[in-house]
C-alpha positions as CSV (number, residue, x, y, z in Angstrom):
1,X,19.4,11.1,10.9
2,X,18.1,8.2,9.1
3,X,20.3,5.1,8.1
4,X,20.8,5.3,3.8
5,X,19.8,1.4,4.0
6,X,16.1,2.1,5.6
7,X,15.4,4.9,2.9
8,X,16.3,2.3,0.4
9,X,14.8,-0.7,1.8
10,X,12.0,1.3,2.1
11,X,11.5,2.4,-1.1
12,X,12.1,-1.2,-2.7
13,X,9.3,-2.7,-0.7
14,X,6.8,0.1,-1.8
15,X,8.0,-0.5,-5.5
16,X,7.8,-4.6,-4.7
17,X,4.2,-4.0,-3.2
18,X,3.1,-2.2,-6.0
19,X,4.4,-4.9,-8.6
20,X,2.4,-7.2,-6.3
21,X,-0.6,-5.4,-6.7
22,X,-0.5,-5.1,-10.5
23,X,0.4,-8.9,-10.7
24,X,-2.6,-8.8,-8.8
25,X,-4.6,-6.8,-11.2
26,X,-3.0,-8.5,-14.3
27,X,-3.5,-12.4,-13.6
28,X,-6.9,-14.2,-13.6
29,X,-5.7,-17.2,-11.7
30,X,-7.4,-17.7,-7.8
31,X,-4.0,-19.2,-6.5
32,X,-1.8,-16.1,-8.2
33,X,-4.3,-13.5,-7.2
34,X,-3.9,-14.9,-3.3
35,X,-0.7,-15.1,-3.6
36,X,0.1,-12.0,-5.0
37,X,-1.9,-10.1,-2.4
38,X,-0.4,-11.7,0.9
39,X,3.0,-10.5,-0.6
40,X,1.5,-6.6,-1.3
41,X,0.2,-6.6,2.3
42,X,3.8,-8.3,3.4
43,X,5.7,-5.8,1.5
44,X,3.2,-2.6,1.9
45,X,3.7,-3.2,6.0
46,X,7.2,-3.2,5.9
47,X,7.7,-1.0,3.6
48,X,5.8,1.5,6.1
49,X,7.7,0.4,9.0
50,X,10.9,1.2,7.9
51,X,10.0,4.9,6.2
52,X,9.8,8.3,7.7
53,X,7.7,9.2,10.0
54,X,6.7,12.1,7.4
55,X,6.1,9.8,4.6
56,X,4.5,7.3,7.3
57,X,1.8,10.4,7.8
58,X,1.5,10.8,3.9
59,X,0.5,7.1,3.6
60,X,-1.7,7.4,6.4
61,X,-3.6,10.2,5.3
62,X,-3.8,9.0,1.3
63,X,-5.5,5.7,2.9
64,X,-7.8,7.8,4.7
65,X,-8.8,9.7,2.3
66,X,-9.1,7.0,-0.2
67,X,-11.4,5.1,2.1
68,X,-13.5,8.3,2.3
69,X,-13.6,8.5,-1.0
70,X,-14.5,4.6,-1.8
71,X,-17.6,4.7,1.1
72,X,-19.1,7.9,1.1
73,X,-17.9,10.4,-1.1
74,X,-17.3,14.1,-0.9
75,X,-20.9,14.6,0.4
76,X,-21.1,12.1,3.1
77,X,-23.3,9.5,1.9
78,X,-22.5,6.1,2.5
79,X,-23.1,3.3,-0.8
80,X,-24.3,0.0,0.3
């Protein structure tokens, strides 16, 4: 069984990395925009450690497909 606290810490850095990233989306500013995405990456990478191992394939296979999506699309053709 998994501990109440991971689930929880868990979940707060997700929600904490996503803030991070819309901070990151929102401000204009070099220094904030740096800043903001070291803390995501921070947050996103411990948020992952301490989830699931379920949720931990979820993640995985959302970032796989969203890389798919980003490079080459459905059809397998790759934007330069």
């Amino acid at each position: 069984m998994i501990p109440t606290y991971f689930l929880i810490l868990a979940f707060l850095a997700m929600v904490m990395a996503a803030a991070a990233l819309w901070i990151f989306h929102q401000t204009d500013e070099d220094v904030y925009r740096v800043l903001a995405i070291i803390i995501a990456a921070i947050y996103f990478i411990v948020g992952f450690a301490h989830s699931p191992w379920a949720v931990q394939v979820v993640i995985t296979l959302g970032l796989l497909v969203l890389d798919r999506l980003y490079t080459g699309g459905w059809m397998g053709q790759r934007r330069l």
